[in-house]
The first five atom37 places (N, CA, C, CB, O) and aatype in JSON, in Angstrom:
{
  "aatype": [20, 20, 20, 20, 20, 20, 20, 20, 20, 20, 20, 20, 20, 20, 20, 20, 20, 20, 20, 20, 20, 20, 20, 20, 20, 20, 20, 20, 20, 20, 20, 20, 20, 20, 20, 20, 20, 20, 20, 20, 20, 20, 20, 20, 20, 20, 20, 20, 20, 20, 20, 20, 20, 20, 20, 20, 20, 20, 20, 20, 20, 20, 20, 20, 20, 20, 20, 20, 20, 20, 20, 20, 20, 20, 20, 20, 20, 20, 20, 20, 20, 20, 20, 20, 20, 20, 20, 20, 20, 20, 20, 20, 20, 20, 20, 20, 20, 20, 20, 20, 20, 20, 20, 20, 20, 20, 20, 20, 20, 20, 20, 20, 20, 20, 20, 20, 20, 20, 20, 20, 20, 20, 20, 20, 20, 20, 20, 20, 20, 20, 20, 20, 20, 20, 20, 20, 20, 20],
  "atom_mask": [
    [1, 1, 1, 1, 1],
    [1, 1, 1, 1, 1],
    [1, 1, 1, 1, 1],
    [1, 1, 1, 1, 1],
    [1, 1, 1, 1, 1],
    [1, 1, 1, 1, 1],
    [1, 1, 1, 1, 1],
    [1, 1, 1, 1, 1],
    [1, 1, 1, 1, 1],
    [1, 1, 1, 1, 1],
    [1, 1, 1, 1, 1],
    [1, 1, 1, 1, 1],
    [1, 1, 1, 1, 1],
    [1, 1, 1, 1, 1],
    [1, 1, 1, 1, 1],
    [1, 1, 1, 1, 1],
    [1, 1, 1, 1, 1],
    [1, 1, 1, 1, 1],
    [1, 1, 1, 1, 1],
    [1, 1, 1, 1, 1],
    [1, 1, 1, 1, 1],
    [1, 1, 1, 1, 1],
    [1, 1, 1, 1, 1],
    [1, 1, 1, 1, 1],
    [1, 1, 1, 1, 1],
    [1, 1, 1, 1, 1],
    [1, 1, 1, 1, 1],
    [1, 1, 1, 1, 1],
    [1, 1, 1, 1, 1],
    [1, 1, 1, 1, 1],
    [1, 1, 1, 1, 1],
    [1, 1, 1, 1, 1],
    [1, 1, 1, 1, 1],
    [1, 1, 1, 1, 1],
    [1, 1, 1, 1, 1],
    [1, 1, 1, 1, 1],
    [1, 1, 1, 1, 1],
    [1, 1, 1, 1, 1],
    [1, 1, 1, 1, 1],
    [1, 1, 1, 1, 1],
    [1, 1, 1, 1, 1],
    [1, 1, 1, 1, 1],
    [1, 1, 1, 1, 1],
    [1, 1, 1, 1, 1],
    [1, 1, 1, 1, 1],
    [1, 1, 1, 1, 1],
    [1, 1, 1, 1, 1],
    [1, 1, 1, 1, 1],
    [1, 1, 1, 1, 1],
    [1, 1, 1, 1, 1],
    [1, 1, 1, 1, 1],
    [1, 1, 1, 1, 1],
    [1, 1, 1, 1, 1],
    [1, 1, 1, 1, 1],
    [1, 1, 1, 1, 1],
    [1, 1, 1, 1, 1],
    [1, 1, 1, 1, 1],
    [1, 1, 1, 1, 1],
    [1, 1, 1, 1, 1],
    [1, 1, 1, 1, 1],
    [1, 1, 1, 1, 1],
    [1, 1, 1, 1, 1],
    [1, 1, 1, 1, 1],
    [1, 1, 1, 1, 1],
    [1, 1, 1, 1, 1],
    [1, 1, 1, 1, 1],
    [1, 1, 1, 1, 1],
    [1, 1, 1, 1, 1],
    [1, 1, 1, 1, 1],
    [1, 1, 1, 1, 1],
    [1, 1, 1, 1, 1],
    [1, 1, 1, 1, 1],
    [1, 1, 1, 1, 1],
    [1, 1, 1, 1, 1],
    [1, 1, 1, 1, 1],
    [1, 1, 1, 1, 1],
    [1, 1, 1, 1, 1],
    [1, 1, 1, 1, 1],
    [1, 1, 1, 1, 1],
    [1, 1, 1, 1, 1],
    [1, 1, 1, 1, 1],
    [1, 1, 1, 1, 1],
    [1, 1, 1, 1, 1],
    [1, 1, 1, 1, 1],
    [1, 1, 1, 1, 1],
    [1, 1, 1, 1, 1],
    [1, 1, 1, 1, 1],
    [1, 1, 1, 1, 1],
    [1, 1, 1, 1, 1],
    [1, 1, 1, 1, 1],
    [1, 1, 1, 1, 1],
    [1, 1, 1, 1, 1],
    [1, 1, 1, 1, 1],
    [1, 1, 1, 1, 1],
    [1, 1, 1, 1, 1],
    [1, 1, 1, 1, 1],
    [1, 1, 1, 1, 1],
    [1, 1, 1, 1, 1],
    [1, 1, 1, 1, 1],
    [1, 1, 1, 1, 1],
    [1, 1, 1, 1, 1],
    [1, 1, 1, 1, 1],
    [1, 1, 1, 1, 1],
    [1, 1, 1, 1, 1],
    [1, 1, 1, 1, 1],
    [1, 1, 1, 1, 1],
    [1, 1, 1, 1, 1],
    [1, 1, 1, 1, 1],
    [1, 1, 1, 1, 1],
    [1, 1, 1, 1, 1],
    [1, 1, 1, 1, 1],
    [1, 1, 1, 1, 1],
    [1, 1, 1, 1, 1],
    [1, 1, 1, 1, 1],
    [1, 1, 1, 1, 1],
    [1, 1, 1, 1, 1],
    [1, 1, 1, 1, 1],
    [1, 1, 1, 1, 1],
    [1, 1, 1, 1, 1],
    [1, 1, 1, 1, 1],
    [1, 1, 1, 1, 1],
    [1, 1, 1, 1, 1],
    [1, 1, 1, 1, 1],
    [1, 1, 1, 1, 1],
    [1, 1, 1, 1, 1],
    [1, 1, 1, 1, 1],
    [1, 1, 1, 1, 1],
    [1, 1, 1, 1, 1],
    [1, 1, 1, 1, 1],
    [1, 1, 1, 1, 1],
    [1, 1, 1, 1, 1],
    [1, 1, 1, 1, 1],
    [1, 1, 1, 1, 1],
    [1, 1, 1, 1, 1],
    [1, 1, 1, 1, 1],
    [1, 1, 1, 1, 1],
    [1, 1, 1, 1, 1],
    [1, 1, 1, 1, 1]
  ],
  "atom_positions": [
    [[4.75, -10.79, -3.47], [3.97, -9.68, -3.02], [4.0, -9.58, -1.49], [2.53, -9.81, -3.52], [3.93, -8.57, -0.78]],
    [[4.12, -10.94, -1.12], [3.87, -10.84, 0.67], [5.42, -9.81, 1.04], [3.94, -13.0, 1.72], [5.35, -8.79, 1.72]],
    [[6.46, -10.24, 0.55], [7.68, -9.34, 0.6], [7.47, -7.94, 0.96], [8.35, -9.33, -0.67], [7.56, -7.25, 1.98]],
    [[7.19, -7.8, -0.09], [6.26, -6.14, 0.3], [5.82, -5.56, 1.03], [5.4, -5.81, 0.01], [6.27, -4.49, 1.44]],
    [[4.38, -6.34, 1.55], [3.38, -6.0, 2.82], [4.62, -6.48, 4.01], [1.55, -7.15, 2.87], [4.89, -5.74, 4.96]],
    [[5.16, -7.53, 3.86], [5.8, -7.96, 5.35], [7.3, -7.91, 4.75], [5.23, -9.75, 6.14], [7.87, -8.86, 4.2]],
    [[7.86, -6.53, 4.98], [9.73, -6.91, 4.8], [10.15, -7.55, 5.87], [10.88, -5.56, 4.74], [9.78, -7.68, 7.04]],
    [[11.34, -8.08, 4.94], [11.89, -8.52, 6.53], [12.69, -7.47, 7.3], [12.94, -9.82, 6.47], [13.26, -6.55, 6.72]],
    [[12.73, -7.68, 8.9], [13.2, -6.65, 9.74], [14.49, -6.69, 9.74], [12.75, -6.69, 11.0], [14.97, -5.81, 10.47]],
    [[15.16, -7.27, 9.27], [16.6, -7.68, 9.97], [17.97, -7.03, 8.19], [16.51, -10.32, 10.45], [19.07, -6.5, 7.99]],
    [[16.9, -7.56, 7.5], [17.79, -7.26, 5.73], [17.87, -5.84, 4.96], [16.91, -8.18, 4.42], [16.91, -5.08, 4.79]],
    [[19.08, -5.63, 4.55], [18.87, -4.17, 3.97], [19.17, -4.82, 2.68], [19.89, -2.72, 4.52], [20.12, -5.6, 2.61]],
    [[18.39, -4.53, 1.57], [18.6, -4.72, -0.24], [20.06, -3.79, -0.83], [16.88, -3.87, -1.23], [20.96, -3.99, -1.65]],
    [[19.69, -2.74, 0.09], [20.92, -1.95, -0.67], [22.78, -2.35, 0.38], [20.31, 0.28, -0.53], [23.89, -1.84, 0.24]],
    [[22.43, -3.09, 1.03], [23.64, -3.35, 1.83], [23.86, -5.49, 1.52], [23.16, -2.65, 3.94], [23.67, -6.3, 2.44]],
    [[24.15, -5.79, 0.47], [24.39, -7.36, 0.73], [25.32, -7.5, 1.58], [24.78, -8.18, -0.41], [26.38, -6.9, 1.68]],
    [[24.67, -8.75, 2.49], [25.21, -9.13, 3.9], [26.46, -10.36, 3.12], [23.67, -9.95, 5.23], [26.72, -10.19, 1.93]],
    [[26.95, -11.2, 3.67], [28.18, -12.19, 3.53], [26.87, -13.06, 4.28], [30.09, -11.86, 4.41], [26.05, -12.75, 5.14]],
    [[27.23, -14.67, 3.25], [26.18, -15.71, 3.65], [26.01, -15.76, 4.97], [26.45, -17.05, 3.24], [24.87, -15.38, 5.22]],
    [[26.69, -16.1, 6.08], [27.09, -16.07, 7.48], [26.0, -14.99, 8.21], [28.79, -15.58, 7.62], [25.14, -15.18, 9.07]],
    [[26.35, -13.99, 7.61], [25.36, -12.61, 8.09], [24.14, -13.03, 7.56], [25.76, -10.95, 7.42], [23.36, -13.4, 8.43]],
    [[23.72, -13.09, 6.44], [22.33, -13.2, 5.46], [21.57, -14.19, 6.41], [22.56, -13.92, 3.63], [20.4, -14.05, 6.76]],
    [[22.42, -15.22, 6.77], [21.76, -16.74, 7.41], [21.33, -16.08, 8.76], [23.06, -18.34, 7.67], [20.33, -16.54, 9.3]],
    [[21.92, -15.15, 9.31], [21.81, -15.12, 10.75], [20.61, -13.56, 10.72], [23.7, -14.93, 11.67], [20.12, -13.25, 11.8]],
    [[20.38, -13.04, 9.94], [19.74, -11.73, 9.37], [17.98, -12.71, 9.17], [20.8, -10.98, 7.45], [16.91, -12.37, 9.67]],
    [[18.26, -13.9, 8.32], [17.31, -14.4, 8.42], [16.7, -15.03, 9.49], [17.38, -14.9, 7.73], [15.5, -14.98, 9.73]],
    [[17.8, -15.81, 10.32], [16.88, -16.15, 11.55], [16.19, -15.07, 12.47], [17.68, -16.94, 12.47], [15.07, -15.32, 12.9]],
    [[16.88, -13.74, 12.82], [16.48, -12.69, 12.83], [15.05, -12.09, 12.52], [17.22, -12.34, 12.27], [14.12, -11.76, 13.26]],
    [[15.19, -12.08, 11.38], [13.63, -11.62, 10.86], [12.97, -12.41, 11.0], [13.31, -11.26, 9.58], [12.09, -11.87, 11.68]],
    [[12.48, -14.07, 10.78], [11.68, -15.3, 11.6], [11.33, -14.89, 12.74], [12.43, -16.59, 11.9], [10.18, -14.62, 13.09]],
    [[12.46, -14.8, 13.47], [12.15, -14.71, 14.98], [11.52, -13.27, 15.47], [13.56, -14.96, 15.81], [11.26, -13.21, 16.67]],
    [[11.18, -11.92, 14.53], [10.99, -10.77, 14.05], [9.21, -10.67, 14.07], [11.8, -10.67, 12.58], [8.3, -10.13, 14.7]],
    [[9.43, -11.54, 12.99], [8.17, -11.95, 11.94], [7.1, -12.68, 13.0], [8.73, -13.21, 10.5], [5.91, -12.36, 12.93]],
    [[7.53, -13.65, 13.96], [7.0, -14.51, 14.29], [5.93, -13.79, 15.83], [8.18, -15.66, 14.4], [4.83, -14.14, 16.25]],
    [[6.87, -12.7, 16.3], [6.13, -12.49, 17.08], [5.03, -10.55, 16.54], [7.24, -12.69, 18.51], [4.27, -9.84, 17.2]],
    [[5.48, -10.46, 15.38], [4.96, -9.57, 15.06], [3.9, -9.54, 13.8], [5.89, -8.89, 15.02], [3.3, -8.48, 13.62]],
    [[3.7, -10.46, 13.08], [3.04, -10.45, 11.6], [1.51, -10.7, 12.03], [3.7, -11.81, 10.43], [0.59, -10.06, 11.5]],
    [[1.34, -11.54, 12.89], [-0.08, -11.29, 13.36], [-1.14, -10.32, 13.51], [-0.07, -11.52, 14.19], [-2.25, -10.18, 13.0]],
    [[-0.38, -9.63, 14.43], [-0.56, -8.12, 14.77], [-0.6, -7.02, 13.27], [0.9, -7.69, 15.86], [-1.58, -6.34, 12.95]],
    [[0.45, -7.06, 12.67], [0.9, -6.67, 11.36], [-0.93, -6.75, 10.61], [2.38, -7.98, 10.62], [-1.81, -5.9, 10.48]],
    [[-0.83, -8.15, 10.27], [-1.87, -9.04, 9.14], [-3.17, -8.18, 9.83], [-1.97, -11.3, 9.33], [-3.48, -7.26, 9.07]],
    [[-4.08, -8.2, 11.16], [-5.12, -7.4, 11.67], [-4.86, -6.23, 11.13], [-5.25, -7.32, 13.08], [-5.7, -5.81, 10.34]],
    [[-3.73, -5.47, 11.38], [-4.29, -3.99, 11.09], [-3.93, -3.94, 9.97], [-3.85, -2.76, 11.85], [-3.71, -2.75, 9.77]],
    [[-3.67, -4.66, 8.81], [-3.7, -4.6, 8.01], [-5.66, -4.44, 7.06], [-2.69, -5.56, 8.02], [-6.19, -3.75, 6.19]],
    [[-5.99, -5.53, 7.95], [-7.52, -5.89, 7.87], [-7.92, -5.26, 8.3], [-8.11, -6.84, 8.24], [-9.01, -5.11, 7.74]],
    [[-7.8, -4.38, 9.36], [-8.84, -3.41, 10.13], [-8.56, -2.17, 9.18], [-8.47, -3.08, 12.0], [-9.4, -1.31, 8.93]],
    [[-7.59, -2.2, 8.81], [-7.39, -0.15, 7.8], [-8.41, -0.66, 6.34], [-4.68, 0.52, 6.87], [-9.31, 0.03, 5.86]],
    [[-7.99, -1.97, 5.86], [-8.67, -2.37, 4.45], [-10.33, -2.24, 5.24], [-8.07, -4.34, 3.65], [-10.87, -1.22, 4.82]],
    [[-10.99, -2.78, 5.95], [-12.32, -2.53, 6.88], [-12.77, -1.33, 7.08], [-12.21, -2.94, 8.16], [-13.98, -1.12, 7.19]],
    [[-11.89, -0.38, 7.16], [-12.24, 1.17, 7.64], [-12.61, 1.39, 6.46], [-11.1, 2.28, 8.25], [-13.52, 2.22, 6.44]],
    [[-12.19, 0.85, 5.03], [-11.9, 1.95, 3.85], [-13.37, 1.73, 2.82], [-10.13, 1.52, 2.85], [-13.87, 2.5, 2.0]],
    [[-13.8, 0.23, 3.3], [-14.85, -0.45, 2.65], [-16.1, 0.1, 3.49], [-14.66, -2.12, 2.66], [-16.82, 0.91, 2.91]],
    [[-16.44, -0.31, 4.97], [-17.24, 0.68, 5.62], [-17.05, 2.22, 5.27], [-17.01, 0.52, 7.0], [-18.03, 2.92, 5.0]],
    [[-16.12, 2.57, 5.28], [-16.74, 4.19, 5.1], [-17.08, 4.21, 3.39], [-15.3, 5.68, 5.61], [-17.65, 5.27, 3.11]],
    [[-16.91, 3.5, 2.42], [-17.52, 3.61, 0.88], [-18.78, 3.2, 1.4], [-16.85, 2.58, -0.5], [-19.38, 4.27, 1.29]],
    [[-19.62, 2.38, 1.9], [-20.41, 1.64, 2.37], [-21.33, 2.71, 2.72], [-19.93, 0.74, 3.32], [-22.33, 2.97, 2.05]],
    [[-20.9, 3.5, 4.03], [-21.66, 4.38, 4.13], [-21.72, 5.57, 3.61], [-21.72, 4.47, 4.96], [-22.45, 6.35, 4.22]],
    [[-21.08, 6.06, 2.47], [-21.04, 6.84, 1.66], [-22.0, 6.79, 0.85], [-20.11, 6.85, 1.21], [-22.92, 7.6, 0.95]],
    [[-21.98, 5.82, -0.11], [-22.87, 4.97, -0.8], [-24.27, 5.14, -0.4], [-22.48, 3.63, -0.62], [-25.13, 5.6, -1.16]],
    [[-24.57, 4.59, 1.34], [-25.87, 4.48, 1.23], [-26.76, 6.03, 1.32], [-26.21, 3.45, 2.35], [-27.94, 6.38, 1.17]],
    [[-25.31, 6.76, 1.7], [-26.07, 7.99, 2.42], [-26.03, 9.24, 1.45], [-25.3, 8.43, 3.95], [-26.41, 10.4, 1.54]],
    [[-25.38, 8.44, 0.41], [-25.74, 10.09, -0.8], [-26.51, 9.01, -1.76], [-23.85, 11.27, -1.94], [-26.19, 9.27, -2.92]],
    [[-27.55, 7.71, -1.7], [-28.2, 7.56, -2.59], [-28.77, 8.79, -3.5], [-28.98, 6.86, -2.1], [-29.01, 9.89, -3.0]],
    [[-28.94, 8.52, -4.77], [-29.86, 9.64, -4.97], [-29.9, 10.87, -5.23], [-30.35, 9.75, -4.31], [-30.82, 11.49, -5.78]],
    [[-28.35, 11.48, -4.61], [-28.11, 12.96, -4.69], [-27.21, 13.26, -5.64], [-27.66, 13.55, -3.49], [-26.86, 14.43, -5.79]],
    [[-26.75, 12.35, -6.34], [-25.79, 12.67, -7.51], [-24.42, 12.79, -6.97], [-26.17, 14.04, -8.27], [-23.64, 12.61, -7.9]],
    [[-23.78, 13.01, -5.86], [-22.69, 13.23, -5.0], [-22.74, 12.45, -3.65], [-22.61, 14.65, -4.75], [-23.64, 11.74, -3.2]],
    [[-21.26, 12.86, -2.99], [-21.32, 12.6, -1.88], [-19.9, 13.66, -0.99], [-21.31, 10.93, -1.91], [-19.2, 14.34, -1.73]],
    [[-19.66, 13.68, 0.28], [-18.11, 13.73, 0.39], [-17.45, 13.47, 1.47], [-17.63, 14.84, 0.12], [-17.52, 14.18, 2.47]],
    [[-16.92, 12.71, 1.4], [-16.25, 11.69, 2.21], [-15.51, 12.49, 3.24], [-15.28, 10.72, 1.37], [-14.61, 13.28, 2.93]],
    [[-16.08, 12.19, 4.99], [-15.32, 12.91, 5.67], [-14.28, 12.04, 6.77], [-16.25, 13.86, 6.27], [-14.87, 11.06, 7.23]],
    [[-13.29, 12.17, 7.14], [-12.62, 11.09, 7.49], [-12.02, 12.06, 9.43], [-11.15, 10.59, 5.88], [-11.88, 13.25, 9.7]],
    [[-11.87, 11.04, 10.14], [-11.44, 11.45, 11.16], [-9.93, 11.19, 11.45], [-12.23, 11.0, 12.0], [-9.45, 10.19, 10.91]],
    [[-9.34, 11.74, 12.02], [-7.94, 11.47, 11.84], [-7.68, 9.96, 11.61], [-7.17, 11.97, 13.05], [-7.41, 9.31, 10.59]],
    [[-7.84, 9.62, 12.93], [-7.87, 7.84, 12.87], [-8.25, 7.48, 11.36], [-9.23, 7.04, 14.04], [-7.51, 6.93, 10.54]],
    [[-9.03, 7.73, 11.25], [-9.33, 6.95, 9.74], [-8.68, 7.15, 8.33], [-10.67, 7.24, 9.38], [-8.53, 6.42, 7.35]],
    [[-8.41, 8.17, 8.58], [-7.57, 9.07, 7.69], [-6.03, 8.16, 7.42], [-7.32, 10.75, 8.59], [-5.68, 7.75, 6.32]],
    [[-5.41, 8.01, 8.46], [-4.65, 7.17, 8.69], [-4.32, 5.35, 7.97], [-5.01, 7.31, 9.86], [-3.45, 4.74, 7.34]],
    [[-5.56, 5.15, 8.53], [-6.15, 4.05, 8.63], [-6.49, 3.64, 6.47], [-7.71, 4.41, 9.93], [-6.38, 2.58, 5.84]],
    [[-6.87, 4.9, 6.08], [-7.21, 4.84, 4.87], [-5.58, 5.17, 4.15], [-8.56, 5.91, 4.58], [-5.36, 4.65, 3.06]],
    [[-4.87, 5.73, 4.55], [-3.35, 5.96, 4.08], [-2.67, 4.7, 4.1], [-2.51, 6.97, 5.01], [-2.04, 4.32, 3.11]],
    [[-2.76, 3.93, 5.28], [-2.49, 2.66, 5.05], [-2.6, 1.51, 4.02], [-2.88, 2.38, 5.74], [-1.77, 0.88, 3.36]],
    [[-4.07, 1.47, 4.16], [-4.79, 0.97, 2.82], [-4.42, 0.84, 1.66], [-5.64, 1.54, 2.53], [-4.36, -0.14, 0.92]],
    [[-4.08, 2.26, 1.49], [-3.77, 2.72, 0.34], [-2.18, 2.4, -0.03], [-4.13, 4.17, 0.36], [-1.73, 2.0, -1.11]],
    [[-1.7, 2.59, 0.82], [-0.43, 2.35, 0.68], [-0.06, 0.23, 0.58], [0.25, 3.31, 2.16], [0.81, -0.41, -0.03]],
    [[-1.01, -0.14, 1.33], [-0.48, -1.95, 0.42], [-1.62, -1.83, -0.38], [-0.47, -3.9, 1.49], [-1.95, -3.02, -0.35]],
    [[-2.47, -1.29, -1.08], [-2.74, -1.71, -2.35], [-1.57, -1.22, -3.32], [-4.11, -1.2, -2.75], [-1.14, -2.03, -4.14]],
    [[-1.2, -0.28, -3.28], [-0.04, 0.54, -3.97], [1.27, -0.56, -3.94], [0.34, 2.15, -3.02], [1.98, -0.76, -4.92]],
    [[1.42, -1.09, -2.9], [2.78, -1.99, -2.83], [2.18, -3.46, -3.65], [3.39, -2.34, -0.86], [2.73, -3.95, -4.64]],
    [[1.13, -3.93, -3.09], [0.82, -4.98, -4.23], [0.56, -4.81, -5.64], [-0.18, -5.59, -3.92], [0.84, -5.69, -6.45]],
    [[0.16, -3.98, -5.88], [-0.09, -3.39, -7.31], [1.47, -3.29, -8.34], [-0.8, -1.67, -7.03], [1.75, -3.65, -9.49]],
    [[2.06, -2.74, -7.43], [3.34, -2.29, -7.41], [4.24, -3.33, -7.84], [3.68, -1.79, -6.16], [5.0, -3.34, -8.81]],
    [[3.93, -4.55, -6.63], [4.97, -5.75, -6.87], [4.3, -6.84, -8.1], [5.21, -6.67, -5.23], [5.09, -7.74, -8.4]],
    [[2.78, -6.87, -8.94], [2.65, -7.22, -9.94], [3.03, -6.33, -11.17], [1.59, -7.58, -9.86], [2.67, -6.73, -12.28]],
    [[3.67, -5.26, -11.09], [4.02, -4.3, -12.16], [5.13, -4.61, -12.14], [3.8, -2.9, -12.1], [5.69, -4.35, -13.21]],
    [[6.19, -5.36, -10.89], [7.46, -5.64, -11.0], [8.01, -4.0, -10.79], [7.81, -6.5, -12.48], [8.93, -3.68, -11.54]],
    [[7.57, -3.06, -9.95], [8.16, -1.86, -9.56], [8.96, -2.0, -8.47], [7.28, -0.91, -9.32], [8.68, -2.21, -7.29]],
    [[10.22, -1.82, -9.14], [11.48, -2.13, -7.7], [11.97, -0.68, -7.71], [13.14, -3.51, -8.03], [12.81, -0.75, -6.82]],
    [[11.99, 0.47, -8.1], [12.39, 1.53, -8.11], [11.87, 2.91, -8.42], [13.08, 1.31, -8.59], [10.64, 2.95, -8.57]],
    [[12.47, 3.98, -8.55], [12.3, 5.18, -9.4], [12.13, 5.05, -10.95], [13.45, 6.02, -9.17], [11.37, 5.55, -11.77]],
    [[12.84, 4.43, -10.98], [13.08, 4.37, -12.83], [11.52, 3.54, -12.98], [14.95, 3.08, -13.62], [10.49, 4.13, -13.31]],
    [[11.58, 2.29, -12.7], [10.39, 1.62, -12.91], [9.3, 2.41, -13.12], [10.12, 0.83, -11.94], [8.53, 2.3, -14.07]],
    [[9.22, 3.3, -12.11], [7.55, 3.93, -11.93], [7.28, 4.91, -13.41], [7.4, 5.23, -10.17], [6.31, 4.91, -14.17]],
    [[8.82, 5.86, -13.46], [8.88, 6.97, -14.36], [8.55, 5.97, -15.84], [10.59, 7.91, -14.25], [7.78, 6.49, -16.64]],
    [[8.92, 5.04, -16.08], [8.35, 4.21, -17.52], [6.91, 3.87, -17.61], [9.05, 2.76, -17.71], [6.37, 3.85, -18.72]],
    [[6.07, 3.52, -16.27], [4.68, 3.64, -16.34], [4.13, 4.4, -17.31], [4.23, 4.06, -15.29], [3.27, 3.96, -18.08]],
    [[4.84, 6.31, -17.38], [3.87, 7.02, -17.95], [4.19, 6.81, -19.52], [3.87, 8.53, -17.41], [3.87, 7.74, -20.26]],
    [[4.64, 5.98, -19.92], [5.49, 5.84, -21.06], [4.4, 4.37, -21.9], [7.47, 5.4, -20.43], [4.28, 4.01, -23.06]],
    [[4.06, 4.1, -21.14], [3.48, 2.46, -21.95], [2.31, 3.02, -22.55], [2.95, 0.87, -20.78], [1.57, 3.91, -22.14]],
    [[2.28, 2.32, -23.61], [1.2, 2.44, -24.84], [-0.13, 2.23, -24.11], [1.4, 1.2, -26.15], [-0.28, 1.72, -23.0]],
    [[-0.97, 2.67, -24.87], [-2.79, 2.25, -24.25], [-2.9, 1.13, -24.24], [-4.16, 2.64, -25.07], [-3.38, 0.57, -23.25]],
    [[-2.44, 0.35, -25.49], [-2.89, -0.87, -25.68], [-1.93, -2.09, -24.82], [-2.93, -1.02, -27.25], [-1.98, -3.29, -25.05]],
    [[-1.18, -1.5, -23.94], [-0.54, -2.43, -23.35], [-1.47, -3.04, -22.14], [0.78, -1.86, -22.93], [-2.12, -2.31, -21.39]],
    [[-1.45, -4.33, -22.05], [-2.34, -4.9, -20.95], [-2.34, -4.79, -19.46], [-2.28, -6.04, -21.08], [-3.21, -5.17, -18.68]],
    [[-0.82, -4.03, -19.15], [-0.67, -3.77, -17.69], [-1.61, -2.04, -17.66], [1.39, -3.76, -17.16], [-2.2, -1.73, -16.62]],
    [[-1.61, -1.43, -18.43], [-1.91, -0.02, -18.56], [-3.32, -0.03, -17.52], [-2.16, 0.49, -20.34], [-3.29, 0.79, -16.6]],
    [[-4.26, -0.7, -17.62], [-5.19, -0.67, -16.2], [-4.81, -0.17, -15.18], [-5.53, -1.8, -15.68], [-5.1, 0.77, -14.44]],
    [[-3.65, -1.5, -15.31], [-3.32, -1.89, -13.45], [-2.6, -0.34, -13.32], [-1.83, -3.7, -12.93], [-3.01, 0.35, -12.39]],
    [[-1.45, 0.26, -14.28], [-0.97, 1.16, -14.38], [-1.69, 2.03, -13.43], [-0.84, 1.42, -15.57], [-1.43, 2.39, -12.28]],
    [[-2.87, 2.32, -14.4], [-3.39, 3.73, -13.83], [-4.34, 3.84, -12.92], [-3.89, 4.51, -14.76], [-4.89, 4.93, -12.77]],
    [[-4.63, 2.93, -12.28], [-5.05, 2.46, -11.12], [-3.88, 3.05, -9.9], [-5.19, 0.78, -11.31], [-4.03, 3.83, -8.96]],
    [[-2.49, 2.17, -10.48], [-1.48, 2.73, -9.56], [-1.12, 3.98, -9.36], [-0.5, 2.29, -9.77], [-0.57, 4.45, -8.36]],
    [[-1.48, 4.55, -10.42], [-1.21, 5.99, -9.94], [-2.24, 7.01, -9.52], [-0.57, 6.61, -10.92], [-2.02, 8.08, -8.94]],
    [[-3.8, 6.36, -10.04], [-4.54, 6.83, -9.36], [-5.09, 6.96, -7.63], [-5.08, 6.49, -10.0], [-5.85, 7.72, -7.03]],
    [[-4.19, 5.71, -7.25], [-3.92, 5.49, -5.72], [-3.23, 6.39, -5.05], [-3.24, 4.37, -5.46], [-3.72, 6.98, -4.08]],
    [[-1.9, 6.62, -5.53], [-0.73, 7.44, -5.35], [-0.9, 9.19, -5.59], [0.33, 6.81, -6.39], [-0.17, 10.08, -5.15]],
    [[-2.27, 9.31, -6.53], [-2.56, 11.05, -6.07], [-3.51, 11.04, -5.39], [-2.9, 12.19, -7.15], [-3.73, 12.22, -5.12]],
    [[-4.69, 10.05, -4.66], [-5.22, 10.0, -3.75], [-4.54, 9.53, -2.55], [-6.11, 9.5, -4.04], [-5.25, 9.49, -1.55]],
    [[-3.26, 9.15, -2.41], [-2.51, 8.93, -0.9], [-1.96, 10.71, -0.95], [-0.81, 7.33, -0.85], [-2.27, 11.55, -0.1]],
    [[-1.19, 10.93, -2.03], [-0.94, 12.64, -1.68], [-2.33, 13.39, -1.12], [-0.44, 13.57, -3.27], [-2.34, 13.95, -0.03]],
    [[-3.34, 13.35, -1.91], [-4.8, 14.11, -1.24], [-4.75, 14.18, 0.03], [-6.18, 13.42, -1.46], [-4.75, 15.17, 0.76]],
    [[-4.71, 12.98, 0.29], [-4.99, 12.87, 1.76], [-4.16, 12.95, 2.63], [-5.47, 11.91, 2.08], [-4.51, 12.81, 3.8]],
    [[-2.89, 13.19, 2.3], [-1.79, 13.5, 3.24], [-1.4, 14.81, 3.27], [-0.67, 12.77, 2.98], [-0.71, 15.26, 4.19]],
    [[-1.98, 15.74, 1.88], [-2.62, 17.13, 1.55], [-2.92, 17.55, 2.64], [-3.79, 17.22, 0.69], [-2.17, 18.25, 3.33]],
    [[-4.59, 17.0, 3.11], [-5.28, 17.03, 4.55], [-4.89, 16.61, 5.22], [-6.25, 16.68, 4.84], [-5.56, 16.88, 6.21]],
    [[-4.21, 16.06, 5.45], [-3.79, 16.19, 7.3], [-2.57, 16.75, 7.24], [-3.62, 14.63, 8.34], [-1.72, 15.91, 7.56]],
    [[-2.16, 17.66, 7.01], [-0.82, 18.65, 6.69], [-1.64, 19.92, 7.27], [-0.2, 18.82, 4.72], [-2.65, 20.35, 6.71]],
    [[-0.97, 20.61, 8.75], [-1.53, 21.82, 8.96], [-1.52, 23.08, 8.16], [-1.13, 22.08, 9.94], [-2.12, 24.07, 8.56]]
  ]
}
């Protein structure tokens, strides 16, 4: 799953390198990784932070009213696209989704299959990342 959230910088999947290259592709991305994943890992935490505070205050501030509606500022907006997008990639990499094809069989699995949760979770992520990329589209 970490694969996912952190590719490496240096490797293309659809281009196999010759060992020589791969070895030197990898020191590459280490040396990539090393001065960048830190940085990476925070805003990773600060967009997942934005997304929990603003439910947070959603929550407290439509107690009671039966509704609420979530207003987001660009920054956050962003910030929540992010979010959304590594829950979608982790979700993703326990579904074993490496492709197009993968995803298109999702809509295909029985109810009673035990990934079908996680399923529709995943795709319930994926028409709330369109929503919101809906809105911020002039």
């Amino acid at each position: 799953m970490l694969k996912r959230l952190f590719p490496d910088a240096y490797s293309d999947p659809e281009q196999p390198a010759s060992p020589r290259d791969a070895e030197e592709q990898r020191a590459y991305s280490s040396e990539f990784r090393r001065y960048t994943e830190n940085d990476l890992r925070a805003g990773k935490r600060d967009s997942a932070l934005t997304v929990i505070r603003s439910l947070d205050a959603l929550s407290s501030a439509s107690a009671g009213e039966g509704g609420a509606v979530l207003k987001l500022s660009p920054e956050e907006s962003q910030q929540w696209l992010g979010a959304l997008n590594d829950l979608r990639l982790a979700i993703g990499s326990r579904l074993e989704i490496t492709d197009e094809e993968d995803s298109d069989l999702l809509y295909s699995l029985p109810d009673e299959d035990p990934r079908k949760p996680m399923v529709m979770a995943y795709l319930w992520l994926g028409g709330l990342q369109e929503t919101l990329v809906g809105t911020l589209m002039p």
